[in-house]
N, C-alpha and C positions, 0 to 999 in steps of 0.2 A: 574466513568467509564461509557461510551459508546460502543455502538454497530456498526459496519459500514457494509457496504454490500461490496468485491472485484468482480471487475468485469475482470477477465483475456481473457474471451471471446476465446476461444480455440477451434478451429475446427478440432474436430479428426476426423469424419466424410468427407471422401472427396466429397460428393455430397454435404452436405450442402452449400447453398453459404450463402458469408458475409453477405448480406440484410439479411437473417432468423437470423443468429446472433445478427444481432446490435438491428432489431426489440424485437425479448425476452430480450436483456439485457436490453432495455428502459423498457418489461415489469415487468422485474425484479428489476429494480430501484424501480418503482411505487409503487412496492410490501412490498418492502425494505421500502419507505415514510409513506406509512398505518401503518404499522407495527411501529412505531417509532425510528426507525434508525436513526442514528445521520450523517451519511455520506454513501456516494456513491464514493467508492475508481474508477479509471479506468486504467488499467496496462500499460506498454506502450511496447513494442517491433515488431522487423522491421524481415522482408525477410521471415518468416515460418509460421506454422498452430500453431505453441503456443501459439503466440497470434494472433488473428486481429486488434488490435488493435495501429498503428504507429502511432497514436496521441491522447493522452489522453487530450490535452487541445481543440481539436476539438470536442471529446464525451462530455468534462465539456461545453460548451460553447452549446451543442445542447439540452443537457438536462438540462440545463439551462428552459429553455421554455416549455419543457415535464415536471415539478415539482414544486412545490411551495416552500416545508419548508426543506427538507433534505438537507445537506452540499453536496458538489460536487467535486472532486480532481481527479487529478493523483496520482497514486502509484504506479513510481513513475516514475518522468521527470527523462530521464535519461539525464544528462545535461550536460555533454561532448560534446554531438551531436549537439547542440543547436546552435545558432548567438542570442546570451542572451537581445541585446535590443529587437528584434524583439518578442522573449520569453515574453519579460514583457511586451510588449506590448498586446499580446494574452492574456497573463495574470488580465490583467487590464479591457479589454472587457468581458471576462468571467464573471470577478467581477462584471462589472456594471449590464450586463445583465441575471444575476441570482440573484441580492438585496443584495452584498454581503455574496453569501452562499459558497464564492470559499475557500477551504484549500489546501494546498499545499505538497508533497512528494515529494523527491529529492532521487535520490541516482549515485552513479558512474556508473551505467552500470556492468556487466560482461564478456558479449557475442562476444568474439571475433571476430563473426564472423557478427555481427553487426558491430562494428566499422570498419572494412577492407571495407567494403562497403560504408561508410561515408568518408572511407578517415582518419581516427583519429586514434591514436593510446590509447591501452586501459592502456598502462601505465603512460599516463599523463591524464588519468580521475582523479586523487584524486585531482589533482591542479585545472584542468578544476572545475570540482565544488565546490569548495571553490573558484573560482572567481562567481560564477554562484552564489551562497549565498552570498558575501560580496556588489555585483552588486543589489541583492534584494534588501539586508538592505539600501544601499544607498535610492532607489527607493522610499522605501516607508519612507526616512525621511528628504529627501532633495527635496528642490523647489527651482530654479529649480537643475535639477542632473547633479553632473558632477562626473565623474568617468575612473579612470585613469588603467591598468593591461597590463600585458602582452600580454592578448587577446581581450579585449576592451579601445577604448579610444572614450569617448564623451566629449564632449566640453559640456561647460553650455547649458542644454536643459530643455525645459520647455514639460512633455506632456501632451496633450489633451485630452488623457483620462487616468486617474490614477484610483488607486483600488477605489471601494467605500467605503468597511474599513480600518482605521487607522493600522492594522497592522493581515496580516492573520495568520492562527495558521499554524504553520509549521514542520511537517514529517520528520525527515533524517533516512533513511534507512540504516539497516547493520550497518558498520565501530565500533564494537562494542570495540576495544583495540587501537581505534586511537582517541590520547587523544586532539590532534587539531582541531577534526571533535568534539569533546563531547564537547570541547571549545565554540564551536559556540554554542550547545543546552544549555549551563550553561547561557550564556551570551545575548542569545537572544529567551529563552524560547521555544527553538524546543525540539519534543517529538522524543525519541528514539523511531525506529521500525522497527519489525524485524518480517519477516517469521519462520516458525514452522515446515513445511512439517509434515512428519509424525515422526517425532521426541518424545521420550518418554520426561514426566515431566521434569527430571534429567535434559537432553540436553539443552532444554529453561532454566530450572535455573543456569545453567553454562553460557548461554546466558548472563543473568541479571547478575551475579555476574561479568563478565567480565565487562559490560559494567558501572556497579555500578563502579568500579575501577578506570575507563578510566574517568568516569564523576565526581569522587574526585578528580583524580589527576587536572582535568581542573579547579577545584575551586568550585563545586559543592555540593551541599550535596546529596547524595546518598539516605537518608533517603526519601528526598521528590522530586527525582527524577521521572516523566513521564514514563510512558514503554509502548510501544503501540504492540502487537502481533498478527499475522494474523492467524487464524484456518480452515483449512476445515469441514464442519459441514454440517450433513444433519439427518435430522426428520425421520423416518419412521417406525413403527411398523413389518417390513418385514425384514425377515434375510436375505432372499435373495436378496433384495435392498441393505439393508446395506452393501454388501459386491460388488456390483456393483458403491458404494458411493466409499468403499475402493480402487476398481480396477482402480477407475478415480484417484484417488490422485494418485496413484501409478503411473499410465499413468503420468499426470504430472509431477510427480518429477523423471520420466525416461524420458523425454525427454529435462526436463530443467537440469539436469545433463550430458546429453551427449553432449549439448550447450556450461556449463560450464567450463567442461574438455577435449572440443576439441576431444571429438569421435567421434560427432553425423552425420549420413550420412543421407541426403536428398535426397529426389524423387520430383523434381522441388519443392517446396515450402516445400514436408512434410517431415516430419521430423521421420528416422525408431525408432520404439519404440524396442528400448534395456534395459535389467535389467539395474538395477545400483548398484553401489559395494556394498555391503555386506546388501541390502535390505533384510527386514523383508519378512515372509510370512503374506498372504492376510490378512488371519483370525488376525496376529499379529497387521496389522495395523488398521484393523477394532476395535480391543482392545485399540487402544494408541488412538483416535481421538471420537471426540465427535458425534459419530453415531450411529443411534440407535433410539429406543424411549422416548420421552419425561423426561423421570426421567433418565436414561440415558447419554441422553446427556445435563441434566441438573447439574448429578453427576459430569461428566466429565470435564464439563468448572468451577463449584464450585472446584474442582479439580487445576483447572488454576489461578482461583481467589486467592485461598488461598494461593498457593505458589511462585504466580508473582506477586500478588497483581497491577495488570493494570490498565491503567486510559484509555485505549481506546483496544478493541478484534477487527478485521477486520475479519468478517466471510466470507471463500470463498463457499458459497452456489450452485453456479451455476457448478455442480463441471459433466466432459466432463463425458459422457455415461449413463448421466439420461436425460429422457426427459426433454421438458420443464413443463409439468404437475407436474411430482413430486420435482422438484424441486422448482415452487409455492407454492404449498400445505405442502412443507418441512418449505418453508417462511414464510409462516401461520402459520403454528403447532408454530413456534418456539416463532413470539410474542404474540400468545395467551394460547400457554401452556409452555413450556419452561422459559421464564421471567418471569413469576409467579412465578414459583417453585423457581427460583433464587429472587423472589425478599421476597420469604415468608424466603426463607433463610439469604440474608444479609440485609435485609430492603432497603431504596432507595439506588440505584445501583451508580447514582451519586457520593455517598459517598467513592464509594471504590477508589485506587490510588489517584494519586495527579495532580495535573490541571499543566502544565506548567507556570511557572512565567515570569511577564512580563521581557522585554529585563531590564537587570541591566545596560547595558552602551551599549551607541552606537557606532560601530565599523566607526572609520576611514579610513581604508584600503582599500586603490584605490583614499581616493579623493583627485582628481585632486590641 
């Protein structure tokens, strides 16, 4: 098991501009690198303040050059949206020019109100990506590639710049009861991954047992199947922070629900923060997530460990209505007291979940 950093980059604030954004979150990568982090996720979504981020392979490809050792990704492409050669093309520069530190997140989209602006409709997302996956796999096993779909057709091509590794680790988001999407993660070693919001234990384990089901029936074993989960988490000795930790998740997952289900009304870009159904109160969320101080929220994610047993946590640190100070010093606390406590407790942290396996067979589909 590893640790990753998400970068959702959310502008609640409407005086802050984007540049103050992207700058902390490159200082929050850095921070995330020192720290031992194993990845630097970057969100992706279009037209509002939820996120600022519309291109997550432009953030991997710039912080590329801002970092040395920490992996790099979207989380995740959303890949409906895409013209998928041109994708892998971007893809493949990212790789070279970070030393091969690029990993990769995929998922369908939700936001309806993203795709109507693209022009795409959100109900042939599940197709759209699984051509956008079957197009990878070619990519990186064919020289030269030719690849045949509904929505792509290349003729034999050779390109000029390919990944710098033989084959990247690969993210599929959600689709937890869709046993052709679990398909792909059995057969070509992609890690299930899935958000948490402020969800109690229970909820994430219903998560995983679902998707343990979906990933037998695709031919998988369950037993030694990947789970990768995202947490909001934040360090601090202060009740009163803590609970301004809570208010931002909250903010969050009230305005990525009003998205979801089509209620949400915007003021040119921003987006009005409405409850959302049957939401917990403050203090309750600040109970269920791993906020707090050090033992804390060291209990907390031991907590996760034990009952999800993951081979990768995506911590969302940077979480909207803390400064950028405390949420530094949150990233600090956490690799230098927080992983101890967890590492006095399970010993090396590596050891926990299971690594994804390489691809068992390589997928044919599309080629030409």
């Amino acid at each position: 098991m590893h640790f990753g950093l998400f970068c959702l980059m959310t502008q609640r604030q409407k005086d802050k501009r984007p540049a103050d954004i992207y700058r902390e979150t490159v200082e929050q990568v850095r921070t995330a690198e020192q720290g031992g982090f194993e990845i630097a996720w970057f969100a992706e979504h279009h037209f509002s303040n939820y996120c600022l981020c519309p291109s997550p392979m432009t953030m991997t490809t710039y912080m590329a050059g801002k970092t040395s050792t920490i992996k790099l990704g979207p989380a995740v492409i959303v890949a409906p949206l895409y013209e998928p050669i041109r994708l892998m093309e971007d893809i493949n520069v990212a790789d070279q020019l970070s030393g091969g530190r690029v990993v990769l997140g995929f998922g369908t989209g939700y936001q309806e109100y993203e795709f109507h602006k693209f022009g795409r409709d959100l109900k042939q997302s599940r197709s759209a990506l699984f051509e956008v996956l079957d197009f990878l796999e070619a990519c990186v096993t064919q020289e030269p590639v030719a690849f045949r779909s509904e929505r792509i057709n290349l003729p034999d091509t050779y390109f000029s710049v390919r990944m710098l590794q033989k084959r990247p680790s690969v993210y599929l988001a959600g689709m937890a009861t869709d046993v052709e999407a679990q398909r792909r993660s059995v057969e070509r070693g992609y890690t299930p991954f899935f958000t948490t919001g402020w969800n109690a234990i229970e909820a994430v384990q219903k998560i995983r047992s679902d998707v343990e089901k979906s990933y037998a029936s695709a031919g998988g074993d369950p037993e030694r199947m990947p789970f990768a989960i995202q947490r909001y988490v934040f360090v601090t000795d202060s009740r009163e922070d803590a609970l301004k930790a809570a208010d931002g998740a909250r903010y969050v997952r009230r305005i990525a629900q009003a998205m979801r289900n089509k209620y949400g009304e915007l003021e040119g870009a921003f987006l009005k923060e409405t409850p959302a159904a049957d939401e917990p109160e403050l203090d309750e969320i600040a109970k269920r997530l791993p906020i707090g101080d050090p033992d804390t929220v060291a209990e907390r994610l031991a907590r996760d460990i034990e009952a999800l047993n993951p081979s990768h946590i995506s911590l969302f640190m940077a979480i909207p209505g803390l400064s950028q100070a405390q949420i530094l010093i949150s990233m600090e606390r956490f690799a230098s007291e927080v992983i101890p406590r967890l590492e006095r407790r399970f010993g090396d942290l590596r050891s926990i979940g299971h690594k994804p396996t390489s691809a068992t067979s390589v997928s044919t589909a599309g080629r030409s």
